[in-house]
C-alpha positions in Angstrom: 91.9 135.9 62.5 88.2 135.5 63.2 87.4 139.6 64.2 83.3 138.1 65.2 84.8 136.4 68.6 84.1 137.2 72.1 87.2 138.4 73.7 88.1 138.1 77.5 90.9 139.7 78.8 94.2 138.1 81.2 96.4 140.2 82.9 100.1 139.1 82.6 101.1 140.5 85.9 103.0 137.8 86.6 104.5 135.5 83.3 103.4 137.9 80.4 106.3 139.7 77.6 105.9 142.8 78.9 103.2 143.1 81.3 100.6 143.4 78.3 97.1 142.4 78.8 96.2 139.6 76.0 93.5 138.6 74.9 92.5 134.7 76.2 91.3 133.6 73.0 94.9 135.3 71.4 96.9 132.9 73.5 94.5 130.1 72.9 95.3 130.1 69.3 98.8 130.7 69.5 99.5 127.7 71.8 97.7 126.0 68.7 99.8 127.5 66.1 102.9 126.7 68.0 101.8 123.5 67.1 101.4 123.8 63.6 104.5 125.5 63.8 106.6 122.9 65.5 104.7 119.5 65.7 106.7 118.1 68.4 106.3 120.3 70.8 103.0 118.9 71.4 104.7 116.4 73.6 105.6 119.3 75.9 102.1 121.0 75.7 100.5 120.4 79.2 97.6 122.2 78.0 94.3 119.7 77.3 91.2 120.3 75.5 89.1 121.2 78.7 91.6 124.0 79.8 90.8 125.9 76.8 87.6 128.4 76.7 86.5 128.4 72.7 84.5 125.8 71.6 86.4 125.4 68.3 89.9 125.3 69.5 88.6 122.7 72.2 87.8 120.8 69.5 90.9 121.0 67.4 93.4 120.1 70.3 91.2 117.5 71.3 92.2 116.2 67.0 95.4 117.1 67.6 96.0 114.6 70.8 94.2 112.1 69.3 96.7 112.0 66.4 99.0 112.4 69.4 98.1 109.4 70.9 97.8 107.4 67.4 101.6 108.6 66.3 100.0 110.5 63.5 101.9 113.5 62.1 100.3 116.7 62.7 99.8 119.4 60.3 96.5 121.1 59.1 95.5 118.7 56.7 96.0 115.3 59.0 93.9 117.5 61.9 91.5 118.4 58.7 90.9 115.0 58.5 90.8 114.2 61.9 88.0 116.4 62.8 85.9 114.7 60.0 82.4 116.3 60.6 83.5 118.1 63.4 85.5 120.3 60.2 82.2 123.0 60.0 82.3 123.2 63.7 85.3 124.8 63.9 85.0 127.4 61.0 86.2 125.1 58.3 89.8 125.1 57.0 90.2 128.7 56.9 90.6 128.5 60.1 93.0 125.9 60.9 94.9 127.8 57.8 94.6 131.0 59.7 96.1 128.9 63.3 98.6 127.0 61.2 100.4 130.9 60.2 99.6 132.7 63.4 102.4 132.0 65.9 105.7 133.5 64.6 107.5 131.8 67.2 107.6 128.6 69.7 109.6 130.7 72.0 107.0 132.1 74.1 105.1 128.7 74.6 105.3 128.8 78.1 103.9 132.2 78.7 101.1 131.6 76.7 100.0 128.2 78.1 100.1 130.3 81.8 97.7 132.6 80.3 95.5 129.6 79.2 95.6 127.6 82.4 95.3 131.0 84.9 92.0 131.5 83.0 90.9 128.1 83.2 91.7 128.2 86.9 89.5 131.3 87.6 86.6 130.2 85.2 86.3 126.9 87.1 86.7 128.5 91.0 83.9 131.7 89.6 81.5 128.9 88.9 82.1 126.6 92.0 81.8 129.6 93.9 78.8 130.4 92.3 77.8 127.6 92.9 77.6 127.6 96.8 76.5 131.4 96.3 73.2 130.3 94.8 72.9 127.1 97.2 75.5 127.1 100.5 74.8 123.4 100.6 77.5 120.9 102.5 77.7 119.4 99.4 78.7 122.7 97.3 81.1 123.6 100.4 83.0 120.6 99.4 82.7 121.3 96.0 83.9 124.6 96.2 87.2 123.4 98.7 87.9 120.3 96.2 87.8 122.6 93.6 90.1 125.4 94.8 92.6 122.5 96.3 92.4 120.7 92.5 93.1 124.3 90.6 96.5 124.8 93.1 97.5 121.3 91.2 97.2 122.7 87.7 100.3 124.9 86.1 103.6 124.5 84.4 105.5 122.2 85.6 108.9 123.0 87.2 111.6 121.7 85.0 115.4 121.4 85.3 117.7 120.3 83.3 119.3 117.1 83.6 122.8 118.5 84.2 121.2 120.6 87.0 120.2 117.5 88.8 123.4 116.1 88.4 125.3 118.8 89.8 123.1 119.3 92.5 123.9 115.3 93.6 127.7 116.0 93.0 127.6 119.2 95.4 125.7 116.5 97.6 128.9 114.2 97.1 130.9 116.9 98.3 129.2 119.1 101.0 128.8 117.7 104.8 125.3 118.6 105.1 125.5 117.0 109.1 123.8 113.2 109.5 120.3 114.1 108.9 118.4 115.5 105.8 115.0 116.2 107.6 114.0 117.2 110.8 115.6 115.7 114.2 112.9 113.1 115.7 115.5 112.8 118.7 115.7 109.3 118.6 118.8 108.3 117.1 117.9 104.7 116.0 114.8 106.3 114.1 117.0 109.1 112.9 119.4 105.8 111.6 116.4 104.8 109.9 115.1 107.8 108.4 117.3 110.7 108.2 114.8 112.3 110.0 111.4 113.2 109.4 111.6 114.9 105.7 109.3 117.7 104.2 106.6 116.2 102.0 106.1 112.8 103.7 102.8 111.4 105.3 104.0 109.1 108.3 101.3 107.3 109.8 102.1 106.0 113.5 99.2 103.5 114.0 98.6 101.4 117.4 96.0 100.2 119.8 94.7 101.8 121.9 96.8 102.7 125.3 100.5 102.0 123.1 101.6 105.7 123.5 100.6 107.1 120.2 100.0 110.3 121.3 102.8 110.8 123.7 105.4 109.4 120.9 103.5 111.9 118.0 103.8 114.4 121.3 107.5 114.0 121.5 108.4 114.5 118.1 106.5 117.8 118.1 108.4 118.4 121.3 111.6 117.4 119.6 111.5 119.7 116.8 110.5 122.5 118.9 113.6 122.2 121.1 115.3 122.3 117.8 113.7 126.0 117.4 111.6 124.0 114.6 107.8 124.8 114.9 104.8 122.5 115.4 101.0 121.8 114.1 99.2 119.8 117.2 95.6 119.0 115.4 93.8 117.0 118.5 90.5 116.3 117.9 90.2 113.8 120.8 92.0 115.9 123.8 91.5 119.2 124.7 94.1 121.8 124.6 95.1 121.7 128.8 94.9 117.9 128.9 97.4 117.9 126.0 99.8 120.6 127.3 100.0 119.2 131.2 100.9 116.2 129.5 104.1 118.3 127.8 104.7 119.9 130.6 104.9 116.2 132.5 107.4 115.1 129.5 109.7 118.5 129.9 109.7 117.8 133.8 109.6 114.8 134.8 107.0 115.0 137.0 104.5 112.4 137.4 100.7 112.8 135.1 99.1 111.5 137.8 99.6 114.5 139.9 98.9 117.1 137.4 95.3 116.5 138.1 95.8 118.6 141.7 99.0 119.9 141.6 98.0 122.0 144.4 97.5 119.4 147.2 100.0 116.6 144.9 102.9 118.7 144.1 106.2 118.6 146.1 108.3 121.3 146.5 110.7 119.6 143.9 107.4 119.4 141.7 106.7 122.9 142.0 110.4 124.1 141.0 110.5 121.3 137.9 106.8 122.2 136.9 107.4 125.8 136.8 110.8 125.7 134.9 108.8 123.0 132.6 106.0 125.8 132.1 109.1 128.5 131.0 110.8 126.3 128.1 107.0 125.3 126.9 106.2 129.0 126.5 108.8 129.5 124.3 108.4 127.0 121.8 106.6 127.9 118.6 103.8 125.2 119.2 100.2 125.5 118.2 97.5 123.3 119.4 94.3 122.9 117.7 91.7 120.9 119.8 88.5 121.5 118.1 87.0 118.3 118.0 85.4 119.1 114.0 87.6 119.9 112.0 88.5 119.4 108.3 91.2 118.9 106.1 90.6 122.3 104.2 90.6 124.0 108.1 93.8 121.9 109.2 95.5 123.3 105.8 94.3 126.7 106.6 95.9 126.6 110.2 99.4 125.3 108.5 99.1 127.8 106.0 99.2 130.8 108.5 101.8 129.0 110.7 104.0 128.5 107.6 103.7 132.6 106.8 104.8 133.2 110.8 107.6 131.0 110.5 108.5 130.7 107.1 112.4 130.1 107.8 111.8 127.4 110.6 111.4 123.7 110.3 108.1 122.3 110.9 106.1 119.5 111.9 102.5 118.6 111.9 100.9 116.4 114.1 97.1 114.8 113.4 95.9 113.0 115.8 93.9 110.9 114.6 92.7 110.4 111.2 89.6 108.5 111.9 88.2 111.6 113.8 88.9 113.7 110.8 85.0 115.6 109.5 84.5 114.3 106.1 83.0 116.8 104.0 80.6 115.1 101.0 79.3 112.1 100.8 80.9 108.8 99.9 79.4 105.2 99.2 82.1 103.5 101.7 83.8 104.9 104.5 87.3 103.8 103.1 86.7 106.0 100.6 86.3 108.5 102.9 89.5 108.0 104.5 91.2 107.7 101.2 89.8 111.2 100.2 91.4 112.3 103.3 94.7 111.0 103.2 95.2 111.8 99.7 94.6 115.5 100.4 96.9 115.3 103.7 99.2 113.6 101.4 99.1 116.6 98.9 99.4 119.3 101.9 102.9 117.9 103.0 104.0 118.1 99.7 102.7 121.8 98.9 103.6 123.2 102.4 106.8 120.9 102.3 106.4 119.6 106.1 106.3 116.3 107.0 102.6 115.3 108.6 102.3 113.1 111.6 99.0 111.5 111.0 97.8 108.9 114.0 95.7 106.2 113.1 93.6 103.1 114.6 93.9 99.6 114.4 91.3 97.2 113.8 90.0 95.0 116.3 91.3 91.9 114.7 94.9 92.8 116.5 93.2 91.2 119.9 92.2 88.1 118.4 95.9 87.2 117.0 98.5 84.9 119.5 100.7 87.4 118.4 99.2 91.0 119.0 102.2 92.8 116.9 100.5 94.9 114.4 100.9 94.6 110.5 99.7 96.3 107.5 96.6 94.6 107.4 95.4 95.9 111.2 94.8 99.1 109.6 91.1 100.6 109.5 90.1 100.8 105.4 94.1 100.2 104.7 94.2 100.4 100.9 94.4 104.1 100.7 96.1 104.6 103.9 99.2 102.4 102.5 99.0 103.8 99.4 99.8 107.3 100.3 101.9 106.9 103.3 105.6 107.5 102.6 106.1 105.9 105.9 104.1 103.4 108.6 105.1 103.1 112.0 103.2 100.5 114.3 103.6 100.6 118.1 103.6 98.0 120.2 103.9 97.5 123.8 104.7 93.6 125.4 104.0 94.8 128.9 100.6 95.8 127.8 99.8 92.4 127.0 102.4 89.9 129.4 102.8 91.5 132.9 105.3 89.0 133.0 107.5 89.8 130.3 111.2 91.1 130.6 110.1 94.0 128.4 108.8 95.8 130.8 108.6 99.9 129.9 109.9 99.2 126.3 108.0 100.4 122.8 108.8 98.6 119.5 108.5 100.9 116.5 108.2 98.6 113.9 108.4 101.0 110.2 106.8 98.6 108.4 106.8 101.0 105.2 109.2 103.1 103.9 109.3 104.9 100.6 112.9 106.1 100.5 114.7 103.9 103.1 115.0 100.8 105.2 112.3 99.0 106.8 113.1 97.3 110.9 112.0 97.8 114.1 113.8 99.9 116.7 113.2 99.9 120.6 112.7 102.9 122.6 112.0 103.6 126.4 108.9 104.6 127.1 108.3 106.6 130.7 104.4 106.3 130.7 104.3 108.0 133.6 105.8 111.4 132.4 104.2 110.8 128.8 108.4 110.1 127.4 110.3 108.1 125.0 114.0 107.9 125.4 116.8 106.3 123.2 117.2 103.0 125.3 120.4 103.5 126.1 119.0 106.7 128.9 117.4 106.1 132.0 114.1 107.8 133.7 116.5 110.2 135.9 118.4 112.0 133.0 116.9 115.5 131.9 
């Protein structure tokens, strides 16, 4: 081994034999030498040139994937000739003959390639924090957040072997785990549909305005929380007491209308439903966040501390609505934007494993159709929305349209995507007045 190098050192707290510290540039070289050692387990190496921190070795993996990639056996003297004039760079062949002997063993592969991509990780988050230290630009904010959200992506990935998945389905086979997989939505034609709303998933309920977006997204927070489930309300178009009178209208029954001078408007009957309304809300877990800013780094900030105060309780987030979403950075076109945005929301539901509620608006062009039913195309800067949705839901209201109409009170739910299930419309009742869907099948009266 080269004795002139500049060492750094990692601690191995958490993946390393023996809780040793070892040197960077140590494990660098031994991920190489495994190589060298085993040629095909470069096909399990998810270590690339850029995660590594000396110039050389950078060099030589970079040779080693291009033979990779050109189904070129690899062994010093094909990387040798690979490297070309790049061969003086990296200390000539002593030192690919000095990697080629250095790792006694592939078995510790996986420790090693921690150590590498844990540095990598804190070299890149030290200089984007630098970064912003030296200039606390908007721009370097971004930086820094993209940056930190990007290094949470990077690691070993979680394997299992194939017979583990397949006993995992056969327990499946033989275990009554109840009719849904994910979290009750209360609706049991969507709950047909679905299975619930699962962990992971971005579900975008688009409509017009005045369709009952927000009292539907409402519900199914409201749902979950009768479940004892928790809920994320991001509203960055209502205030907080706006928000919760209209809850406390849905849990009641008791007309919107008059929460706006329950003093004077309120019946006695009011008084006794409103106050038993305002008992069950206080004891749900339900946070609302009404700032009318906020970002997708301080929505995953908020989710993050209400995961660690109910870590054992199913969970729901609601956004409402993506186009009101601050976009940090700059981009050339505003779908773009959006496309940043739903990509990271995308990536939060799968890290925190919640399903995310994201409301959206429709274009204009709805209005100038015979047929206002919405479809995919409605949606503002719809590429990227479509692309990262696991499921669309597009609401639509007849009456809202045709005063004339049998269809009077009634909300189609068209799901016109769905990653992992059917695609249909279903029917619900919709109590406008009391901000409440029900199953069709109930009436206004029942609790």
């Amino acid at each position: 081994m080269n004795n002139n190098r500049k060492t750094e050192k990692a601690s191995l707290d958490n993946f390393a034999p023996m809780n040793q510290e070892v040197d960077i540039l140590e494990a660098e070289n031994m991920v190489l030498g495994a190589i060298f050692l085993e040629p095909d387990i470069v096909h399990e190496i998810i270590v690339e040139p850029e995660h590594l921190s000396n110039t050389r070795n950078r060099l030589i993996l970079q040779a080693i994937r291009d033979l990779q990639s050109e189904s070129i056996g690899i062994d010093p003297m094909t990387v040798v000739n690979k490297l070309g004039s790049n061969l003086e760079n990296v200390g000539g062949i002593s030192y690919i003959t000095d990697l080629a002997v250095s790792c006694p063993s592939t078995a510790n592969i996986g420790a090693y390639q921690s150590i590498v991509l844990e540095q990598y990780k804190k070299r890149k988050l030290i200089a984007s924090a630098a970064a912003f230290m030296n200039d606390s630009s908007e721009e370097n904010a971004d930086s820094f957040y993209h940056t930190y959200v990007e290094m949470q992506e990077i690691g070993i990935k979680k394997q299992r072997d194939k017979k583990d998945v397949l006993m995992e389905i056969f327990d499946e086979m033989n275990e009554d785990k109840g009719e849904l997989r994910g979290i009750d939505t209360g609706f049991t034609d969507i709950n047909n549909m679905t299975g619930g709303l699962s962990g992971g998933d971005l579900i975008i309920v688009a409509a017009r305005p005045s369709m009952g977006k927000t009292a539907f997204a409402m519900n199914l927070a409201g749902n979950c929380c009768m479940k004892n489930g928790v809920a994320d309300v991001f509203s960055l178009e209502m205030p907080e007491k706006q928000l919760t009178q209209r809850m406390l209208s849905s849990i009641s029954n008791v007309p919107g209308s008059k929460w706006r001078n329950p003093y004077r408007m309120f019946s006695k009957e009011d008084q006794e439903k409103a106050s038993h309304a305002i008992g069950v809300y206080g004891d749900w877990d339900i946070y609302i966040h009404d700032e009318s800013k906020q970002t997708v780094a301080e929505i995953r900030a908020a989710v993050r501390s209400t995961q660690r105060k109910h870590p054992d309780q199913p969970h729901i987030v609601v956004i409402d609505y993506l186009q009101l979403i601050t976009v940090l950075g700059r981009f050339e076109r505003n779908d773009l934007a959006i496309g940043s945005i739903t990509r990271e929301l995308k990536q939060m539901a799968r890290q925190f494993n919640v399903p995310v509620i994201l409301l959206s608006q429709l274009s204009r062009a709805v209005e100038q159709r015979q047929d206002k039913r919405p479809m995919m195309s409605d949606l503002r800067d719809s590429g990227s929305i479509e692309q990262d949705a696991d499921i669309i839901m597009f609401l639509y209201r007849d009456d809202y349209y045709d005063k004339q109409t049998e269809n009077k009170n009634i909300v189609e739910i068209n799901i016109a995507k769905h990653r992992n299930g059917p695609v249909g419309t279903v029917q619900l009742a919709f109590a406008k007045e009391y901000s409440k869907f029900y199953n069709l099948s109930r009436t206004w009266s029942e609790d």
